[in-house]
N, C-alpha and C positions, 0 to 999 in steps of 0.2 A: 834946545841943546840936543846932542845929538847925542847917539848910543854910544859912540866910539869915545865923545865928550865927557858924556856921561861916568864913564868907567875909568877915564884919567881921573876925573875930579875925585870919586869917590876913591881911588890907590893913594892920590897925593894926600887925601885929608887921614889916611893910615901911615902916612911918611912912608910909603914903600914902593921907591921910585923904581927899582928891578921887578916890579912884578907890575906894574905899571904900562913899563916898557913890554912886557912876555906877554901880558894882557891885552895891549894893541895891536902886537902883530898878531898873535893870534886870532882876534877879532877881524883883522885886516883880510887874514887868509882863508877865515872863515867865510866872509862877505864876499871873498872873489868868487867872479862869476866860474862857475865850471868850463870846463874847454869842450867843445863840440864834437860830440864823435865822427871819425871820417862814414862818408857814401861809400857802401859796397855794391860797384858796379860791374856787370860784367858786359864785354863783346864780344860777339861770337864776328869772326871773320866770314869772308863768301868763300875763300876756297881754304886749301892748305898756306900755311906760308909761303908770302913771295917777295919781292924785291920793295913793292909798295906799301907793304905793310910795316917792313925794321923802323921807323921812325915812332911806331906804335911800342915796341919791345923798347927804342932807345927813353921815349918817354919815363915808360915804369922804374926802368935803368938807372935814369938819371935821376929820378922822383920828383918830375915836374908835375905828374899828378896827387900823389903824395903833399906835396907846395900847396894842391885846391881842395885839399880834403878830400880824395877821392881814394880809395883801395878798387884798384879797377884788375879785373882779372879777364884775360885774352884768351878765349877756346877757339879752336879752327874751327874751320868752315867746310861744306861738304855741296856747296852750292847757293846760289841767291836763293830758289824757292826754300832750300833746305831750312835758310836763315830768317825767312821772311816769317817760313809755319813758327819757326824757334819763339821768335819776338812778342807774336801776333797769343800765341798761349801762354805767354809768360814766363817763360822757362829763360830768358836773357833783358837784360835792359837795354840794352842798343844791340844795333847790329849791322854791318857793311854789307849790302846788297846794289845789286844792277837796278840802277832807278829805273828802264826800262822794265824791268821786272816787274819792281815794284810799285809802276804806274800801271800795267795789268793787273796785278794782286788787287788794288783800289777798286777796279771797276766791281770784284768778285765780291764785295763788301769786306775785305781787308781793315782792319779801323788802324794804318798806318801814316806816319808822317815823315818826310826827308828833312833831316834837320843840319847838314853840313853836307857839302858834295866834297867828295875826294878828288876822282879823277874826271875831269869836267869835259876835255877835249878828247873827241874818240881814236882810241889806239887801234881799232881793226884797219888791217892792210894786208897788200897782196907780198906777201915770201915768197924771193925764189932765189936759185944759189947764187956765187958770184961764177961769172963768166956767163950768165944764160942769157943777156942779152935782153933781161927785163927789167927796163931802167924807167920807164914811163908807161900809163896805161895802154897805151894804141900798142904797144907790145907785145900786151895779149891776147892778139888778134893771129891765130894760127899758131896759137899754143894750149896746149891740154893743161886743165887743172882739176885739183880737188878741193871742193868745200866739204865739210859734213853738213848733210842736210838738215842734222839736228841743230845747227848752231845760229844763232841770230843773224849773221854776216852772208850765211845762203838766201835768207831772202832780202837783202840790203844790195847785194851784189849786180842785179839791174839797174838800180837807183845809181849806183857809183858809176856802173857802165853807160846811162843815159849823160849823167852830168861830166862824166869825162869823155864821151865822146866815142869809145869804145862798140864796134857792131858784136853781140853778143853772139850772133849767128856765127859770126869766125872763131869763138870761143870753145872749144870742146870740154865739154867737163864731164868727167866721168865719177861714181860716186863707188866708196870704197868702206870698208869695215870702219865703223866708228870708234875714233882715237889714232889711226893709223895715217891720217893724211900728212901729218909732218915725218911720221917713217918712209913712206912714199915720194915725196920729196927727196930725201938725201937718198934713198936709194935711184931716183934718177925712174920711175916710174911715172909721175906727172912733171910738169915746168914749173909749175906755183901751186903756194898754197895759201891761207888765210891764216891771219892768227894776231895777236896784241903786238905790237911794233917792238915795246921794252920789255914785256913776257918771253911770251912764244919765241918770241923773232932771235933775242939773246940765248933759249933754249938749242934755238937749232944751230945759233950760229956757234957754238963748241962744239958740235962735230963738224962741220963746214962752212966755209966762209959763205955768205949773203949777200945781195948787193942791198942798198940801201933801201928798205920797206916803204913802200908805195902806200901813202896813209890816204882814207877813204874822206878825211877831216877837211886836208888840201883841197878837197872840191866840192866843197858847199856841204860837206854829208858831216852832222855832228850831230850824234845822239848824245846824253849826259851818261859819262858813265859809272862809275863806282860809287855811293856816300852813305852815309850815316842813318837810320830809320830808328825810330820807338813808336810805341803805337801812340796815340791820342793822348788816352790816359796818363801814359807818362809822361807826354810834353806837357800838360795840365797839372799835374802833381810833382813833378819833379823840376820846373824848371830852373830854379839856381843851380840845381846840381848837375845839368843838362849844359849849363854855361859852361859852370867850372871845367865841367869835361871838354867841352868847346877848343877853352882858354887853352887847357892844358896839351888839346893834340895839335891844337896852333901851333906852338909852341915846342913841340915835340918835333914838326915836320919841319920847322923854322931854321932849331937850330941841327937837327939832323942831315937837312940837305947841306951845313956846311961842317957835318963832321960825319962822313960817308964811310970812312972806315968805322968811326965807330956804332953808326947804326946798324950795318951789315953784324959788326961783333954782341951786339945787343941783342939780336934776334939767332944769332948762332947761338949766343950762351942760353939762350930758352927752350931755343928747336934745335937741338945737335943734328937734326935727322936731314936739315937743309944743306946745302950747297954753297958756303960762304961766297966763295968768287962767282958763283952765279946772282945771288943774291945781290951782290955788291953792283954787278953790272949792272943788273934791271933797277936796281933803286939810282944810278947814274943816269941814267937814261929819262925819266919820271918826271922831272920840274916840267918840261915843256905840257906834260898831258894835266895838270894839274888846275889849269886855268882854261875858259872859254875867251873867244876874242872880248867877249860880254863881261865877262870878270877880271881882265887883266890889271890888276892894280889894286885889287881888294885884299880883302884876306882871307886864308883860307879856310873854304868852307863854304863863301856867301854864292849863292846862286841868283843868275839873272831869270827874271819872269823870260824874258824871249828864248831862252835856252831850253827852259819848260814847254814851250808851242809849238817850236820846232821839234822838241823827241815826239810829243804826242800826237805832232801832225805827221810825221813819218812813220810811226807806229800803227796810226789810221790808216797810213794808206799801202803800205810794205807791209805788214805785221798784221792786217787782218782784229787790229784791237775794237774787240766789243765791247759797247758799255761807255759809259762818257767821263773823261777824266777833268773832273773840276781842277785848272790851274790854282788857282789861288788857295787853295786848300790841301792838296800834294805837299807842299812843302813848307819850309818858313826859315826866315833867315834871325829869327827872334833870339835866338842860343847862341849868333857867331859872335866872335867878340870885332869890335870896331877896326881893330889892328890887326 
């Protein structure tokens, strides 16, 4: 007999069927299991807030992470290496970094893992205003432009010009204070500039109109760009709670991309310091970067091994990467959810 049997029998053989009844459920509520305490997680962003990120604020918003047990808290970003050191010491549990980035970090003995990609097809392209008659690469053939030399895309920019056909020699480029290229631009200083197609490109295009960005992607050039990182230890100690998070930013971007006003206003009510209709734009602009030709029909998050070969073999051979980056180890699609 049982405990809960037990203690009927013994109230009925006292005739004292009310205490009986207070006696069970109490027992009842005694015996329940306890509830689980939520995961206190945090993401550190790669930059300031932008347009890619509101589906992360409309998440929290809507409390679809909350739904997975998760209390997950969102600090900016001050760069991928900024976010990789964060991670890597412990001071964050996830963090959105340039897989680029942090397939260099790796070689440095980095003990990190890509566990969801965000932005998979690459956004750099050539900016230039509307009316300037740069509608196609071969355009920029006896026109002046600026890259900053610091930026990833200055050395990608022969690769783009070999695969599109472009003679770099009729190319002039001149290099200029760094952070000022896209001021250089609208003031009519250079012809083009570089920068993220849904970012940058929305950036410049409120002060002047653009013709439509010349993506580096269209012509065989696709590094992986934006996703998800913890280090080792974490994918090994935390993983259901690595899922749930998963589930939940699935979910987040799912149903964000069809309610666009309100993701924009979910990360306004967080970050007042943003640019709501800018923000709105760039997150309109975004489904398309969010998948590889490799991934088109998955869900988001999952990465293709060939997407991984291609950054690292472009990295090898552009980018000067020292040190050998084990594919299969880099990342893992163990935390995406199936849908």
């Amino acid at each position: 007999m049982s405990m809960r049997e037990d203690l009927l029998m013994a109230c009925k053989l006292t005739g004292n069927l009310f205490t009986a009844g207070v006696v069970v459920v109490a027992v009842t509520i005694g015996m329940a299991p306890a509830a689980s305490a939520a995961d206190d997680l945090s993401l550190r962003l790669d930059y300031l807030p932008q347009g890619y990120h509101a589906p992360l604020f409309y998440g929290v918003a809507k409390g679809y992470y909350t739904e997975q047990g998760i209390n997950l808290r969102i600090a900016d970003g001050k760069g991928s290496n900024a976010s990789l050191q964060s991670v890597a010491a412990g001071n964050d549990t996830i963090v959105l970094a340039n897989y680029a980035t942090m397939a260099q970090s790796t070689t440095q003995g980095m003990p990190i893992v890509a566990i969801g990609g965000m932005i998979q097809r690459l956004p750099d392209s050539i900016i230039a205003l509307k009316g300037s008659g740069i509608k196609s690469p071969k355009d920029l053939e006896g026109r002046t432009g600026s890259i900053p030399a610091t930026s990833a895309v200055y050395k990608l920019f022969p690769a783009f010009a070999l695969a599109s056909g472009v003679d770099v020699k009729k190319v002039k480029m001149v290099q200029i204070a760094a952070g000022t290229s896209h001021a250089a631009l609208l003031q009519g200083q250079v012809d083009f500039t570089t920068g993220w197609a849904f970012t940058q490109g929305v950036q410049i295009a409120k002060h002047k109109p653009i013709e439509a960005p010349i993506l580096m992607a269209d012509y065989g050039l696709n590094i992986l760009g934006v996703g998800f990182v913890v280090t080792r230890t974490t994918a090994a100690t935390k993983g259901e709670a690595l899922k749930r998070f998963m589930t939940a930013t699935a979910k987040a971007y799912r149903e964000g991309i069809k309610d666009q006003e309100g993701a924009a206003n979910a990360m306004f009510a967080a970050r007042p310091e943003t640019e709501k209709d800018v923000v709105l734009e760039q997150f309109k602009l975004l489904p398309p970067f969010l998948h590889s030709d490799s991934t088109k029909g998955r869900g988001l998050g999952w990465m293709a091994r060939e997407d991984w070969v291609q950054t690292v073999d472009i990295l090898q051979k552009y980018f000067d990467l020292s040190g050998t980056v084990d594919v299969d180890k880099v990342f893992t699609n163990e935390f995406v959810p199936t849908q």
